[in-house]
C-alpha positions in Angstrom: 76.5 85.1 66.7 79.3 86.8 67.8 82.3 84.9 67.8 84.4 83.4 71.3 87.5 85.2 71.7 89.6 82.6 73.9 89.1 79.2 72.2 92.6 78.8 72.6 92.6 79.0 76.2 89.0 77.8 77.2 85.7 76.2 76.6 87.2 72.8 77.8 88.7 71.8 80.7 92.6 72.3 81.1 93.9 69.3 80.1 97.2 69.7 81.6 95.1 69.8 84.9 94.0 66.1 85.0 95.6 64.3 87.9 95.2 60.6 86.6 92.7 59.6 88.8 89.5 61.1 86.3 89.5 64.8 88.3 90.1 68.2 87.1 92.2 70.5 88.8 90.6 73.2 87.1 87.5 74.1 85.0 87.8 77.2 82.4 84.9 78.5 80.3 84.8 81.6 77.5 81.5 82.9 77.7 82.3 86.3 76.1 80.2 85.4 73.2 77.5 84.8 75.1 75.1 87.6 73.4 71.4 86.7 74.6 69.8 85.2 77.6 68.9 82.2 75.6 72.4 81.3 75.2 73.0 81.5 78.8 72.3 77.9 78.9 75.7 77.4 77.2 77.4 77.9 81.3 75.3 74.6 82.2 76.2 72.6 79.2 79.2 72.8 80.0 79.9 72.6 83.8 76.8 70.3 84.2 78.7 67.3 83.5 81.9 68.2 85.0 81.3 69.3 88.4 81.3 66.4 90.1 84.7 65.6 88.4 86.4 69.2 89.8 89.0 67.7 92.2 89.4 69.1 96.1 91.1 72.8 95.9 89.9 73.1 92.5 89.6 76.6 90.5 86.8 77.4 88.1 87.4 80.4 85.9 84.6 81.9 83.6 85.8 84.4 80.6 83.5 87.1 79.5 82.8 90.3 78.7 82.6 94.0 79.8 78.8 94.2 80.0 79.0 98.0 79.2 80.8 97.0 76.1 78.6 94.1 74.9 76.8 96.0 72.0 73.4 95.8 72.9 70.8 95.5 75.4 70.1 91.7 75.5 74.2 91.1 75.2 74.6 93.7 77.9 71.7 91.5 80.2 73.5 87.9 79.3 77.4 89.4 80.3 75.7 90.3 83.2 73.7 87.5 84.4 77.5 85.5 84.1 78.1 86.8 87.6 75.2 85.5 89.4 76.4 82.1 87.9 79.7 82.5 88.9 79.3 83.5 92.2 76.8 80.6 93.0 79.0 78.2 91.8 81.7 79.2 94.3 79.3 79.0 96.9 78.7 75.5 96.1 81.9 74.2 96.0 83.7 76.7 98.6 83.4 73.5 101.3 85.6 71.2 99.3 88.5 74.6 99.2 87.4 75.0 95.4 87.0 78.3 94.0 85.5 80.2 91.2 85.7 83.4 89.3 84.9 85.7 87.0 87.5 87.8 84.7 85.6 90.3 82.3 88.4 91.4 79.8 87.3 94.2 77.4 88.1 94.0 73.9 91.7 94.3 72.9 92.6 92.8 76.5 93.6 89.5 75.1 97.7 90.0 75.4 96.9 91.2 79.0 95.5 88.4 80.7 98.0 85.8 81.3 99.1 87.2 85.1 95.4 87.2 86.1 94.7 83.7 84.9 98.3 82.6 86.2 97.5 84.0 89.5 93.4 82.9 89.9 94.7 79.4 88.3 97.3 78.7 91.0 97.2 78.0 94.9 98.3 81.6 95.5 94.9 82.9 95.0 93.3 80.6 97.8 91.4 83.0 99.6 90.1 84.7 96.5 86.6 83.2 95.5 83.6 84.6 93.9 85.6 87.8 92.3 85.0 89.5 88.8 88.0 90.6 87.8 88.5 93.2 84.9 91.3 93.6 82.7 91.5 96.8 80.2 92.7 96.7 76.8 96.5 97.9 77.0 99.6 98.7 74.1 101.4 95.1 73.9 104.3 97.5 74.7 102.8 98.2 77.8 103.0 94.1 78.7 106.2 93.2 80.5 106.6 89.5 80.2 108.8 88.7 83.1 111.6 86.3 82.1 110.8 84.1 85.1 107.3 83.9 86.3 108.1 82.9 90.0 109.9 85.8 90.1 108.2 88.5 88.2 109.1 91.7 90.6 113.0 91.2 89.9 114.5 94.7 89.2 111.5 96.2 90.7 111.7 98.3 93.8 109.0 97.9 96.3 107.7 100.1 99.7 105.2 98.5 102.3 103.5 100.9 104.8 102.8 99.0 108.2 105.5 96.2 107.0 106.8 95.7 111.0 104.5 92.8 111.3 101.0 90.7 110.9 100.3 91.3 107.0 102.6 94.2 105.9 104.9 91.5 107.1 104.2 88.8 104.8 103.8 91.4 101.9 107.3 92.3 102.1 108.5 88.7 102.1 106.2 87.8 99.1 107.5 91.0 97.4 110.8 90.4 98.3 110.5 86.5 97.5 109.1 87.4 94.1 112.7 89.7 93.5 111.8 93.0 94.4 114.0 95.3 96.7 111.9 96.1 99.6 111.2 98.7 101.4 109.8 98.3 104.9 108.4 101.2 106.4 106.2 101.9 109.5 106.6 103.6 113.0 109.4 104.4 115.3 107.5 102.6 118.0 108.0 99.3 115.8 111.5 100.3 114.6 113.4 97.1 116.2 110.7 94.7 114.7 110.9 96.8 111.7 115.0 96.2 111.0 114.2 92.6 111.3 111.6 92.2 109.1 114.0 94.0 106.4 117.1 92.0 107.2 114.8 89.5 106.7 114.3 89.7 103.3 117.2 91.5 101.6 115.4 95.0 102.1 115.9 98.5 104.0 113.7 100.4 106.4 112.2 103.3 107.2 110.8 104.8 110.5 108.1 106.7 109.7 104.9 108.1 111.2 102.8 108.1 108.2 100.6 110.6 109.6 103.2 113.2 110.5 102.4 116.5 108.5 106.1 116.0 107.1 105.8 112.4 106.4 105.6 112.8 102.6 108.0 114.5 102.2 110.7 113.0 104.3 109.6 109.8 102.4 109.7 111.6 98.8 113.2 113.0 100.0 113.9 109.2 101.2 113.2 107.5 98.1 114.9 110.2 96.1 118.4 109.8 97.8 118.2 106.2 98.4 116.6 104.3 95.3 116.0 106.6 93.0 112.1 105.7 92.3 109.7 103.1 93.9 107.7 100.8 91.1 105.2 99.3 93.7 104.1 101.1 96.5 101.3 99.4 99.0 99.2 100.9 101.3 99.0 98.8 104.3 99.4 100.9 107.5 96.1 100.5 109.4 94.4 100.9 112.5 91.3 100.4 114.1 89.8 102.4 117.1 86.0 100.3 117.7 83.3 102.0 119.3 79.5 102.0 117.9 78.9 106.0 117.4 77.5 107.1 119.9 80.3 105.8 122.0 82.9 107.2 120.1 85.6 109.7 121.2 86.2 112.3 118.4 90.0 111.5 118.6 89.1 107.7 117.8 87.2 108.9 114.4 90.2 111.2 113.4 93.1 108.9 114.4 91.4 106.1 112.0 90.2 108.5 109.2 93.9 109.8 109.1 95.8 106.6 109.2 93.6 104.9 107.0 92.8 107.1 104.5 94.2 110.8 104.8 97.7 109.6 104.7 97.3 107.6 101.3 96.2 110.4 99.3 99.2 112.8 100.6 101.7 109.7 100.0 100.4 109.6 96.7 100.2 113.1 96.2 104.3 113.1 97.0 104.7 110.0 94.7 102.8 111.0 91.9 103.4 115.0 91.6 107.4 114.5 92.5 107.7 112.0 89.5 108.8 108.7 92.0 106.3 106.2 90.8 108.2 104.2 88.1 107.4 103.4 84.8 104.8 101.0 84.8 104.3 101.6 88.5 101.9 100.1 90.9 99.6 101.4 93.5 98.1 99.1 95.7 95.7 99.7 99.2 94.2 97.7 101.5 90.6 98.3 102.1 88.6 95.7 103.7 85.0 94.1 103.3 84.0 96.6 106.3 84.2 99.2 103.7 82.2 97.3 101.2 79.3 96.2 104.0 80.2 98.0 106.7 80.2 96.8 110.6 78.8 97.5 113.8 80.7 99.7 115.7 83.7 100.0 113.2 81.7 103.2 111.8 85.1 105.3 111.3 87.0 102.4 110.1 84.0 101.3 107.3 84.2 105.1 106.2 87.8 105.2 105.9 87.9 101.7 104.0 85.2 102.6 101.9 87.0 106.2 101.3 89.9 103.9 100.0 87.3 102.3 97.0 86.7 105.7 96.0 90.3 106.6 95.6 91.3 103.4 93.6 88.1 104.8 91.6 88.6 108.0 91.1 92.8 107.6 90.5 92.5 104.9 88.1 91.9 106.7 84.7 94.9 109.1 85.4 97.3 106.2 86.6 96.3 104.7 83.3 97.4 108.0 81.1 100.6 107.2 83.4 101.1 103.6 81.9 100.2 103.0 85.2 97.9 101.2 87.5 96.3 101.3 91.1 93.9 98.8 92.7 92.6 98.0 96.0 92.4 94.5 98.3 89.6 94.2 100.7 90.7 91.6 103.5 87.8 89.6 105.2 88.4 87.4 108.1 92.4 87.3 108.2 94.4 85.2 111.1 95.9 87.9 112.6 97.2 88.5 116.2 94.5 90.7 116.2 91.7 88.4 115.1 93.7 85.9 117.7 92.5 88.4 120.4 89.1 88.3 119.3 86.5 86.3 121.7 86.2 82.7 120.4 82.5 82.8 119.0 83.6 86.1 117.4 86.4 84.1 115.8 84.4 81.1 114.8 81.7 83.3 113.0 84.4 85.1 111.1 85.7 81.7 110.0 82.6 79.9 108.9 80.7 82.6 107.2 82.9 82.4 103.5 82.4 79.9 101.1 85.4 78.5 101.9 84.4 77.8 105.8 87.9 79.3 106.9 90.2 82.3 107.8 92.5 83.6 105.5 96.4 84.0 105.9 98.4 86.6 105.7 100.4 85.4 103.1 96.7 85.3 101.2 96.2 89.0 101.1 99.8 89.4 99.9 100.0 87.2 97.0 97.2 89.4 96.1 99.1 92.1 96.2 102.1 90.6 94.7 99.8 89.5 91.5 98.3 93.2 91.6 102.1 94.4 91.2 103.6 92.2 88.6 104.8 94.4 86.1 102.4 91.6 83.7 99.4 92.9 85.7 99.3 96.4 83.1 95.6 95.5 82.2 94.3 95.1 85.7 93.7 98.8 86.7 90.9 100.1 89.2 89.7 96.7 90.7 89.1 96.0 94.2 89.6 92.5 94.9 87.9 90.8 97.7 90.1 88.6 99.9 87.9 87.4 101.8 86.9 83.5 100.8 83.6 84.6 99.3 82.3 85.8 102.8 78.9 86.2 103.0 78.8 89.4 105.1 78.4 91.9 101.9 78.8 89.2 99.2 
């Protein structure tokens, strides 16, 4: 049988986690040898008898595989079936603000996981459940340990589309609370909220209409004369323009399609062919769940999220030649001034259809993207991460 690769780390739960009182505060479980259906029943061993003992807030965290990888048919079918387990044991213990997830490293990925399991261990992954993470193998050269883990973006310079309010806000504190210089960009409309934000947290701005047929370039010229090079850059800048389709003005599908989507790819076109993305650099978008299950009368906004999966896709293997990486989160139900807005039963159905029987934070979708741009996170490349607390709509 092929041997477990993290005894060190799992197969029992974390010790350090018991509170005193009998309860774990966390459950963690290498299943990457797992090589036949038959030894699936290894998963219920294990968590049978521990389950009831998984405190409130709890985090279970399964290890496996890349099923791809697995060397065989019948290892290929076990690594697989792990996610069906995984994501039914979040939905069972998403009431009590427990969570649980998946992270399949592939072999040789070993010295690359401690961000991800720091990060889907910890309270700043609360509105994460029911993910499968995967990490790639990567040089231990290409590792950065930071020298202080609460503060992992230190040295690192940062830019946040959208960053005048609502969750580009609370990316830039996060980033800027984790010790990255900040840079706070979004459109001359929000320029006075804009300052503040960046005064806020030790950062500079930039007025920008992203969608401006100059825009990358005044940004590549920006970036040039002012920092030098940006390590992280996040996509945030969004919009949404709701009508079902036949209802739809032609304007409302290009304003979306343009914001959303069109502008990333010419940003990253600047960033990438004028040599500004640092080394080890980070790309990181905001899609949605609307672009994984799509929604009525959000059409153009589904297509444009949906267009933002394919470019995390389709990027990845070249920002990996770079040393690089570029990922996506997909926000579900996040307490917004927008979502405010919403109509109250709209609101209470976005809440209580997740595991977790809640809305998310801002701050939620930007330690996210804060773990996403840890200079540790070098084996995390390609993944869209749902935060979303395991909603059902597209789970």
């Amino acid at each position: 049988m092929t041997p477990d690769r993290y005894q060190s780390i799992a197969n029992s739960p974390l010790g350090a986690s018991v509170d005193g009182r009998g309860e774990f505060a966390a459950l963690v479980f290498d299943a990457s040898g797992i090589d036949d259906s038959a030894r699936l029943r290894a998963l219920y061993d294990f968590f049978h008898p521990l389950m009831r003992s998984l405190r409130r807030s709890g985090r279970v965290l399964v290890l496996a595989g890349v099923p791809e990888a697995a060397g065989g048919p019948r290892a290929a079918t076990a690594q697989r079936a792990i996610e069906g387990f995984v994501r039914s044991v979040a939905k069972e213990i998403g009431r009590n603000g427990s969570t649980a997830q998946l992270v399949r490293a592939a072999e040789g990925a070993e010295g690359a996981m401690e961000s991800t399991l720091r990060f889907l261990l910890s309270a700043r992954s609360a509105f994460v459940d029911g993910q499968a993470v995967r990490i790639e193998a990567v040089g231990s050269e290409d590792v950065a340990v930071p020298e202080d883990w609460d503060r992992p973006l230190a040295g690192r310079i940062a830019a946040v589309t959208g960053a005048a309010r609502g969750i580009g806000e609370a990316i830039a504190e996060t980033l800027a609370g984790q010790g990255a210089e900040v840079l706070c960009i979004d459109v001359p409309a929000a320029g006075e909220d804009l300052s503040e934000v960046a005064n806020r947290v030790g950062g500079t701005s930039l007025a920008l209409d992203i969608t401006d047929a100059r825009a990358p370039d005044r940004l590549a010229e920006h970036i040039r004369q002012r920092h030098g090079r940006v390590d992280v850059f996040v996509h945030n800048a969004g919009i949404t323009r709701d009508k079902t389709l036949a209802r739809m003005a032609p304007e409302a599908w290009d304003a979306v399609l343009d914001v959303n989507l069109s502008s990333q790819e010419r940003i990253d076109d600047a960033l990438l062919g004028g040599g500004l993305l640092g080394a080890g650099g980070r790309l990181v978008s905001v899609s949605s769940v609307s672009g994984i299950a799509g929604n009525r009368g959000q059409s153009n906004y589904a297509t444009s999220k949906a267009g933002v999966i394919g470019m995390v896709a389709a990027l990845a293997p070249a920002m990996r030649e770079r040393g690089a990486t570029v990922n996506a989160v997909a926000p579900g139900f996040i307490e917004t001034a927008m979502t405010a807005a919403m109509p109250v039963a709209a609101r209470e159905a976005g809440r209580r259809t997740s595991s977790l029987v809640q809305g998310g934070q801002p701050v939620d979708v930007a330690e996210t993207i804060a773990w996403l741009a840890s200079p540790a996170s070098s084996g995390v490349n390609g993944n869209v991460v749902r935060v979303c607390g395991q909603a059902l709509i597209g789970a």
